[in-house]
N, C-alpha and C positions, 0 to 999 in steps of 0.2 A: 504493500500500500504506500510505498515512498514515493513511486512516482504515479502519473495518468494514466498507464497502460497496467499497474500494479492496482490502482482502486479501480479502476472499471474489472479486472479479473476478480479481485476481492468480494466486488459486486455479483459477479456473476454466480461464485460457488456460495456465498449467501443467499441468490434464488434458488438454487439447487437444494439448500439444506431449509432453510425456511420457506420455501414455496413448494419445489417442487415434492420434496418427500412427507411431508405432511399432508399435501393433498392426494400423493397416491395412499400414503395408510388410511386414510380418514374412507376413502372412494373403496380399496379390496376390503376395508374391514364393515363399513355401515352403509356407505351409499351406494356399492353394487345393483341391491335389488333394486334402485329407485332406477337404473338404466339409463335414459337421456339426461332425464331430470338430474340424476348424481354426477354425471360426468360433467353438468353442468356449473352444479355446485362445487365441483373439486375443482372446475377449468377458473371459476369466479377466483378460489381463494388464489392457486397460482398468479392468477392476473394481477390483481390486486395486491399481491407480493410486488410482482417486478415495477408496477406503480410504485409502488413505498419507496421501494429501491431506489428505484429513477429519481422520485423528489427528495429524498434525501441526497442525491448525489449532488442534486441542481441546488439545494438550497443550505453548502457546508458553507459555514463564514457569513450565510446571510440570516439566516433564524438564530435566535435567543437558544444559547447555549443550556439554559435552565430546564430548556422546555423539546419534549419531542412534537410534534405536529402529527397526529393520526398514530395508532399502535404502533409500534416497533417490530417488525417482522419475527425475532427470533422469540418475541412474547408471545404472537399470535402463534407460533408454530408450536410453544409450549402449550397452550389450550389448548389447542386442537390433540396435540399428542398426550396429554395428560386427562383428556374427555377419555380416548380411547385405551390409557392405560386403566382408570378407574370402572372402564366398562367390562372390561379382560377379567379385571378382580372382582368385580362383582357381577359375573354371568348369568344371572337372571334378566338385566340387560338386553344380552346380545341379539339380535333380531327384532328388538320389539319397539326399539326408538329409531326405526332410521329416519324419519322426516324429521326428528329434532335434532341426529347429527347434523341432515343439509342445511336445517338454518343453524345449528349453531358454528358451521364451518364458513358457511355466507355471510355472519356476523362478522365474524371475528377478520375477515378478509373486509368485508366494507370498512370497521375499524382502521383499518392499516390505511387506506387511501382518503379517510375523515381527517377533518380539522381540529377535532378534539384533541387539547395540548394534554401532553404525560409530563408530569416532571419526572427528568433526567437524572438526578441526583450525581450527575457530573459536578455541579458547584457545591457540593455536602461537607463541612467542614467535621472531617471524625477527627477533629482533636478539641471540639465542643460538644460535645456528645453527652446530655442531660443520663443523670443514673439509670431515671424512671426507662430512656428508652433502650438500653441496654436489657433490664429487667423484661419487657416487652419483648424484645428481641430473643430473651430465652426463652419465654413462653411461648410463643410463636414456632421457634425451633425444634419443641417438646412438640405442641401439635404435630406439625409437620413431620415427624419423625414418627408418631401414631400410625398413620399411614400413608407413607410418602407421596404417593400416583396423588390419592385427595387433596391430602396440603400442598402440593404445586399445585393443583386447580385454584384451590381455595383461594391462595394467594394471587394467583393469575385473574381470577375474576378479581380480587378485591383491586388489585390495582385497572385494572380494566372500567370499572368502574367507577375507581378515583378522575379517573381526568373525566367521565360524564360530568358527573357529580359537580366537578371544577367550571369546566365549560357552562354547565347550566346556572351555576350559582352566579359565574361572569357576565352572564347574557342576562340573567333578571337584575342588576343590579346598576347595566346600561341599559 
């Protein structure tokens, strides 16, 4: 990634792991049976990836470093793969939601190409680091370690839904 031909390649095997393989598990594992319709939804989330990609390329050194602009690919590739690892472990699951995998893969792909800001926590100062959220921080770990595939969901929505939350609290408040 040092030079122009090193970040368009860097770009590239970032579609491949957050775009393209996420949408082919998501499509062999839940959307098969849906046929057009799933190929549909899996081609949505791929797309939608290499959008993200592109404007985050276009817009290094011009967006607020604080903030991501629309999901993050390699978060959205974690839902999606962390939907299907949850569904794996708990196989009562398996055949019986695939219309709520194809939206929840078409979500999380329109995500990525939305306007909804993420904070970045690139500007996070860990040498001011409040106790309480330390303490927070091993709670959280402790879940998470409960049953890992869930708490990466868990966590993956709950930031997923932080920048909503942010964006709509921004937009009532202009």
């Amino acid at each position: 990634a040092q030079s122009p031909f090193g970040e368009q390649y860097d770009s590239l095997a970032d579609m491949l792991a957050f775009g393209v393989a996420p949408a082919i598990l998501i499509y062999s594992f839940a959307l098969e049976p849906l046929g057009r319709i799933g190929i549909g939804c899996a081609f949505v989330f791929t797309a939608c990836a290499a959008f993200r990609l592109a404007r985050f390329n276009v817009q290094v050194g011009i967006v607020d470093k604080k903030y991501f602009v629309g999901l993050a690919s390699p978060l959205a590739a974690i839902l999606v793969t962390s939907a299907v690892m949850v569904a794996v472990d708990h196989n009562e699951w398996i055949g019986k939601y695939d219309t709520l995998f194809a939206a929840w893969v078409v979500t999380c792909g329109l995500l990525m190409v939305s306007n909804v800001k993420y904070y970045s926590f690139k500007e996070f100062d860990k040498k001011k680091v409040p106790f309480v959220v330390l303490i927070i921080g091993v709670l959280v770990m402790s879940i998470v370690l409960y049953d890992i595939p869930v708490g990466i969901l868990a966590i993956g929505i709950i930031y997923a839904l932080s920048g909503i939350v942010t964006t709509i609290k921004t937009k009532v408040k202009s």
